[in-house]
C-alpha positions in Angstrom: -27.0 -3.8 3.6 -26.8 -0.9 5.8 -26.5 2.7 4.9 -23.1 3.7 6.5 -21.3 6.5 7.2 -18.6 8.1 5.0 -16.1 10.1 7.5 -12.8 11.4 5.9 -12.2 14.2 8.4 -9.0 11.8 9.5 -7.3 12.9 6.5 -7.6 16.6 6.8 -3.7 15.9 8.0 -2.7 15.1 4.6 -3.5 18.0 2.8 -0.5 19.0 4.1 2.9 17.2 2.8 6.0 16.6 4.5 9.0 18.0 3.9 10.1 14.5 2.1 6.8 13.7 0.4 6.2 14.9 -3.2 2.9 14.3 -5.7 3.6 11.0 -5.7 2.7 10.5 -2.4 -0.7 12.2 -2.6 -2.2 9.4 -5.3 -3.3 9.7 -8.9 -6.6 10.2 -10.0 -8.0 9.6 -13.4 -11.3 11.6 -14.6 -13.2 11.1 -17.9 -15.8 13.3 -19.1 -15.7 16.5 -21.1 -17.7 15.5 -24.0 -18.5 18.5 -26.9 -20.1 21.4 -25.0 -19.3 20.0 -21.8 -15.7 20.5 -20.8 -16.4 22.6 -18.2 -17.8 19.9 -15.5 -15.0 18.0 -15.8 -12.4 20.9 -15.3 -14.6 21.4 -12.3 -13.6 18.3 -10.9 -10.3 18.5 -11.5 -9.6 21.9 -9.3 -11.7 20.1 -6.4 -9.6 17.2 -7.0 -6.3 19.4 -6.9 -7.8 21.5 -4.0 -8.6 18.2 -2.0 -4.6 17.7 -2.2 -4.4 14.8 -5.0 -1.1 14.2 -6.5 -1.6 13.7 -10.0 -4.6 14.5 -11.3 -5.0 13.1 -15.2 -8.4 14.5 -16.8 -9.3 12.3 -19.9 -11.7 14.3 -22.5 -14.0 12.7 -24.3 -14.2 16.2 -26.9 -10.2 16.4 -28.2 -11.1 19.9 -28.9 -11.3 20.9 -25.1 -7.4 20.5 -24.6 -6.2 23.4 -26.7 -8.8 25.3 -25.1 -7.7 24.0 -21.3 -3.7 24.5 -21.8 -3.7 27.4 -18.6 -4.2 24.6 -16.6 -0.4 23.1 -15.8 -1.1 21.4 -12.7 -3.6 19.3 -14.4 -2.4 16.4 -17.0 -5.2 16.5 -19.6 -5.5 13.7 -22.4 -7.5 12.5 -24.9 -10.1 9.4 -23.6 -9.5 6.4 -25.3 -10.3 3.0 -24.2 -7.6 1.0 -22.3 -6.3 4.1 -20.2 -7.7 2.9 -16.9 -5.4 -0.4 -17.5 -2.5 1.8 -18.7 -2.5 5.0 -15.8 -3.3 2.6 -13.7 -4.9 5.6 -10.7 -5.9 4.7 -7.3 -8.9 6.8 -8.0 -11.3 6.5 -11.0 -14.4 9.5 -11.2 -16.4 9.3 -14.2 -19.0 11.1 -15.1 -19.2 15.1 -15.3 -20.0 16.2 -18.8 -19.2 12.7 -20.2 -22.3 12.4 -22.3 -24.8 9.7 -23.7 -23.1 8.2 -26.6 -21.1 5.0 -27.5 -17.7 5.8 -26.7 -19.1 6.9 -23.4 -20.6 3.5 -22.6 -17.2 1.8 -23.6 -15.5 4.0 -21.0 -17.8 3.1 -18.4 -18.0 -0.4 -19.3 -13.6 -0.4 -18.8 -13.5 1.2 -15.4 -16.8 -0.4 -14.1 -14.1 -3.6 -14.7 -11.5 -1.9 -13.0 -10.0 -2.8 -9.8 -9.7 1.4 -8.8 -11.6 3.2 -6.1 -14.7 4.6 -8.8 -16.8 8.0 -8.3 -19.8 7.8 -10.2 -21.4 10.8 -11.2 -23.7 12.6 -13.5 -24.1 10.9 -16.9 -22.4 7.9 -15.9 -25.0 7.6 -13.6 -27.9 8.1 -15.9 -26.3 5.4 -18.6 -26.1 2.6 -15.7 -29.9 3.5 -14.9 -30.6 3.1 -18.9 -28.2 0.2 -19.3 -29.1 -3.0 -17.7 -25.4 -4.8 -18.3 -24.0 -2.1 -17.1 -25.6 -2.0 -14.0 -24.7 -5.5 -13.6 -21.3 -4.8 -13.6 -21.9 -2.0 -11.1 -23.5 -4.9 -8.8 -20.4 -7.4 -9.7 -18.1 -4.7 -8.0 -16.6 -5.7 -4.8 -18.6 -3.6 -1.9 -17.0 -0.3 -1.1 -15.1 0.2 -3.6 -17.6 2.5 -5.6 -19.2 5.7 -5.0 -21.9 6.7 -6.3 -23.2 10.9 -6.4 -26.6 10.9 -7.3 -28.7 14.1 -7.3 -32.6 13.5 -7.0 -33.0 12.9 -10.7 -30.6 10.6 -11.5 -31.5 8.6 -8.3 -35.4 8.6 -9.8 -33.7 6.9 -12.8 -31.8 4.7 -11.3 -34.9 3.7 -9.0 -37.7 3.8 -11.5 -39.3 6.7 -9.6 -40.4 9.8 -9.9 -37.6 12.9 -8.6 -40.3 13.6 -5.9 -40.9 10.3 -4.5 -37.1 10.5 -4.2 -37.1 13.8 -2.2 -39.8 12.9 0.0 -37.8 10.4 1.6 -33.7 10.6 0.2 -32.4 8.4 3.7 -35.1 5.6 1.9 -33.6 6.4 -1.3 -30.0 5.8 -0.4 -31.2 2.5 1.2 -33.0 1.4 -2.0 -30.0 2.6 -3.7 -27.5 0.5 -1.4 -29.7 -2.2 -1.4 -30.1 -2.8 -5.5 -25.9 -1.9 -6.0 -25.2 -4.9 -3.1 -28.1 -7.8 -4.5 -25.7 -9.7 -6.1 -22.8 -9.3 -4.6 -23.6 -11.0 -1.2 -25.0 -14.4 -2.7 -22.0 -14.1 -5.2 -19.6 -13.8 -2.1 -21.5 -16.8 -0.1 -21.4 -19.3 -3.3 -17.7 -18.5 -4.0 -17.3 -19.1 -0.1 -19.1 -22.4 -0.2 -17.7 -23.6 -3.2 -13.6 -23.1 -1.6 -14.7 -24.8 0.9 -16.2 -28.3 -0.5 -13.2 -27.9 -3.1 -10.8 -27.9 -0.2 -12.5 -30.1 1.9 -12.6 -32.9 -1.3 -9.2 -32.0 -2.5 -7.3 -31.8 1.1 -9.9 -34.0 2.8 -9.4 -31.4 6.0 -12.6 -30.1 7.1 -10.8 -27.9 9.1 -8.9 -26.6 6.7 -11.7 -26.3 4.4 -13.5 -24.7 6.9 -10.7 -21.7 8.0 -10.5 -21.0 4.0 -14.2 -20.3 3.7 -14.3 -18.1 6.4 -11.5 -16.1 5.1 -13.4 -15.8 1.7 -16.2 -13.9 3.6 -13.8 -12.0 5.9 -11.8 -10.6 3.2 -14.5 -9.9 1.1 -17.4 -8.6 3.6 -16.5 -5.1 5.1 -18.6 -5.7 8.4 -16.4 -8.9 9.3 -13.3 -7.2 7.9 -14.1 -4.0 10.1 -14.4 -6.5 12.9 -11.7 -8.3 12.6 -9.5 -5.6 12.2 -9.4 -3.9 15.4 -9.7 -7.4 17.2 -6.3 -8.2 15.5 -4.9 -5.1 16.6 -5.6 -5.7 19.9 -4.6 -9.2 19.9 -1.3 -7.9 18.6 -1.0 -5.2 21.1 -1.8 -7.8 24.0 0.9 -10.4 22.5 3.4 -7.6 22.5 2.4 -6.6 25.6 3.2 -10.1 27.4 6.9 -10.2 25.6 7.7 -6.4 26.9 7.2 -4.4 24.0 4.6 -1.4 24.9 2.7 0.0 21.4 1.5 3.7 21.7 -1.4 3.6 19.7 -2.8 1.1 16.9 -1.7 3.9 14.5 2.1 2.6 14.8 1.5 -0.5 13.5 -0.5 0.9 11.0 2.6 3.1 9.7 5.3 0.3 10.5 5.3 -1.0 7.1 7.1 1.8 6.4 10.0 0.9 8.6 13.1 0.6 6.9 15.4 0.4 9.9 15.5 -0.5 13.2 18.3 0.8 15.7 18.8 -1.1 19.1 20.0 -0.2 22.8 21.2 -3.1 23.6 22.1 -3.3 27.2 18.3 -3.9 28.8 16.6 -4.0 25.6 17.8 -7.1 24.0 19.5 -8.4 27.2 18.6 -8.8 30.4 21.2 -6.3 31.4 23.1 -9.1 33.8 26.2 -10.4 32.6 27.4 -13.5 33.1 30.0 -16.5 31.6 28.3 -18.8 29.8 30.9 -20.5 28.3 35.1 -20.6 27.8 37.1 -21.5 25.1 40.8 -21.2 25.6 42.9 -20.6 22.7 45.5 -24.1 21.0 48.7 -22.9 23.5 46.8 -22.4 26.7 46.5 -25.2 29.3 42.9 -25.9 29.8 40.7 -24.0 31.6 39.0 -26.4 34.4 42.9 -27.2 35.2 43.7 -23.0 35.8 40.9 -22.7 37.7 41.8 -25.5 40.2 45.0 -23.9 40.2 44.4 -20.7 41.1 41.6 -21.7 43.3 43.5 -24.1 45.2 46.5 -20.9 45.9 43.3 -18.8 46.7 42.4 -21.4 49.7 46.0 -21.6 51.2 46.4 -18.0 50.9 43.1 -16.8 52.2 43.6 -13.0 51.7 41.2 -10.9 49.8 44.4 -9.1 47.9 45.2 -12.2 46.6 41.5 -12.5 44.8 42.3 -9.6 43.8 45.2 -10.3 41.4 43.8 -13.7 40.9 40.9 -12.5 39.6 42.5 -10.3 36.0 44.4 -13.0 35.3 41.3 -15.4 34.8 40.1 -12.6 32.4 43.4 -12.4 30.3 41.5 -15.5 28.7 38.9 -13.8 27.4 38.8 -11.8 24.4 35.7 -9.3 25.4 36.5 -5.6 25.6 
C-alpha cells in the first residue's frame, strides 16, 4: 500500500460554527491516558483537541487521582477509564495514548478501542504496547484501512519495526512505508477472501453469476479506499451528467454532498415543474350540465353562421364558466 497524503486544510471552515450549530455539531472525542505521574500528556491533548474546534471532548484517566487535581478545566469532561466506555460514549474520535502507561488496565483499554468501530489516534505508549504485544498488533492489522492513525516519533517507530531509532531517521519516508506496509498485510488478503467467498455463496445460493459477481465487487469497493476514492467522484459525475440531461444544473459536487441535510424543498412552479404552456387536457362537466361535445357543437355551429370576431368573443367566457380553475 501507498503512503498517502493526509490534507485537512478543507476543514479550516469549521473551526468556525454557525449561528445554529452548537458542540454537538463539532463531534465528540474520547481520550484515555493519564496514568500516575502522567496526567499532564493527556491534558495536553485535550486543549489541542478543544483548540482544533472539537465539540465534546471526554478525557478518561487512567490515575482517578488526576481529576480533583484537573477540576479548572470546565470545557473538558474528565472521567475515570474503565473498560466498556468506548461502547458506552460512543465518540467519533478515539486517541489513546499520551501518558497511558505500560500496565494491565492499559492493555485492556487498548485491546477495547482497537475493537472499536471509531476513527483511532494512536500515540505514545499505546504505540509502544502494540510494538511489545503481538495480539494486539493483530488487531491493529484486523482494522479496516484508514480508519487508524498512528503518531509515531522515531523511537517508537524503531519498536514497532524492530530497528534501531537511527535506521529509522536515516530514512523516515522508508519508515512510514514499512510502517503502512506491516498495519495493511492482512487486511488486503482478508478483504479479497471475504470478497471471494460472497461471491461463490451468492453465485451457489442465487445461481446468478451476475449477481454474484456485482456483490463481490462491491465487497472490494466499499472496503478498498483506492476503488472507493475512485468511484466516488465518477458517481458524482455520473449524477451531475444524469441531472444535467433532465434540466436540473448542480453548482458544484459540494451540493450534493450537503443535500442530505435538506429538509424541504420549495417549488416555482410555472416553468419549473411545467412546461409553462397551458392547455385543456381534459373536461368534466358537473350532473346538471348538458354534455360538453353537445355545447361545443352548439356554440361552434352559432360561431359559423354569425362569423363576427365579437361574437368569439362572448362565446369564448362562457365555454370557461365550465371550468372550476381560478
Amino acid at each position: 500500500m501507498t503512503i498517502q497524503t493526509l490534507n485537512t486544510f478543507h476543514l479550516i471552515s469549521r473551526l468556525e460554527r454557525q449561528a445554529h450549530e452548537h458542540k454537538g455539531h463539532a463531534g465528540k472525542v474520547l481520550m484515555i491516558g493519564g496514568a500516575p505521574g502522567m496526567a499532564g500528556a493527556i491534558l495536553l491533548a485535550g486543549r489541542a483537541a478543544l483548540h482544533a474546534g472539537a465539540g465534546w471532548i471526554i478525557l478518561d484517566f487512567v490515575d482517578e487521582r488526576a481529576i480533583s487535581a484537573l477540576s479548572d478545566q470546565p470545557e473538558l469532561m474528565l472521567r475515570v477509564a474503565q473498560v466498556g466506555d468506548a461502547a458506552q460514549i460512543n465518540p467519533d474520535v478515539i486517541a489513546i495514548g499520551p501518558g497511558l502507561g505500560q500496565g494491565d488496565v492499559a492493555k485492556q483499554l487498548l485491546s477495547e478501542v482497537l475493537q472499536s468501530s471509531a476513527l483511532l489516534v494512536i500515540d505514545a505508549d499505546a504505540l509502544n504496547l502494540i510494538a511489545s504485544d503481538s495480539s494486539l498488533l493483530n488487531q491493529l492489522k484486523a482494522r479496516p484501512s484508514l480508519s487508524s492513525v498512528l503518531t509515531p516519533h522515531p523511537g517508537e517507530a524503531a519498536n514497532l519495526l524492530k530497528e534501531t531509532t537511527e535506521q529509522i531517521q536515516s530514512n523516515r519516508e522508508l519508515a512510514i512505508q514499512k510502517l503502512v506496509d506491516q498495519i495493511s498485510a492482512y487486511f488486503v488478503p482478508a478483504i479479497l477472501l471475504i470478497a471471494l467467498l460472497t461471491g461463490l455463496i451468492n453465485w451457489l445460493v442465487l445461481e446468478s453469476a451476475s449477481i454474484a459477481i456485482l456483490r463481490a465487487v462491491s465487497v472490494l469497493v466499499i472496503a478498498c479506499p483506492c476503488a472507493l476514492g475512485l468511484a466516488t467522484p465518477a458517481a458524482i459525475m455520473a449524477g451531475t451528467g444524469v441531472a444535467a440531461r433532465h434540466g436540473i444544473l448542480i453548482k458544484d459536487p459540494q451540493v450534493l454532498e450537503l443535500a442530505h441535510r435538506i429538509n424541504i424543498v420549495a417549488f416555482d412552479k410555472t416553468g419549473t415543474l411545467t412546461i409553462g404552456e397551458p392547455r385543456l387536457l381534459e373536461v368534466i362537466p358537473f350532473d346538471n350540465q348538458p354534455p360538453i361535445p353537445e355545447i361545443l357543437e352548439q356554440r361552434i355551429g352559432r360561431l359559423d353562421r354569425i362569423g363576427q370576431k365579437q361574437d368569439i368573443q362572448i362565446h369564448v367566457p362562457y365555454l370557461s364558466c365550465y371550468q372550476n380553475h381560478p
